[in-house]
C-alpha positions, 0 to 999 in steps of 0.5 A: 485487465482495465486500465484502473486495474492496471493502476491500482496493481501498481500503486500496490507494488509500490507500496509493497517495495516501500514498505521491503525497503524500509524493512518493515513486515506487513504485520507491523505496518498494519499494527501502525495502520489500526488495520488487519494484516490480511487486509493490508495484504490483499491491498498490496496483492492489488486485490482489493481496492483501497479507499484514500484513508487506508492510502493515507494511513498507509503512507503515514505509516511508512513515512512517506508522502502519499505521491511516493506511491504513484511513482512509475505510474 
């Protein structure tokens, strides 16, 4: 696996563990995000690669800053 992998399999864990410590399911995040729920799955799966929208979205959505997400990296 590259490093880039590496990285955005992490930046996906982090986003995932946000969004189960604020209790929100991926539904209601990707209602919050104008973008489907399986999308927003392969995102935090780290299957997919994000463009910096979705990672800003993602972030309002949560209520977090987008630096939140590149905690542990």
């Amino acid at each position: 696996m590259n490093d880039y992998e590496n990285t955005i399999k992490l930046i996906a864990q982090n986003i995932k563990s946000i969004r189960l410590s604020k209790g929100l399911s991926v539904q209601e995040v990707a209602y919050r995000c104008d973008i489907e729920r399986s999308n927003l799955s392969r995102l935090e799966a780290g299957k997919t690669n994000m463009t910096i929208k979705t990672l800003c979205l993602i972030c309002n959505a949560l209520n977090v800053e987008i630096t939140d997400v590149f905690e542990k990296i």
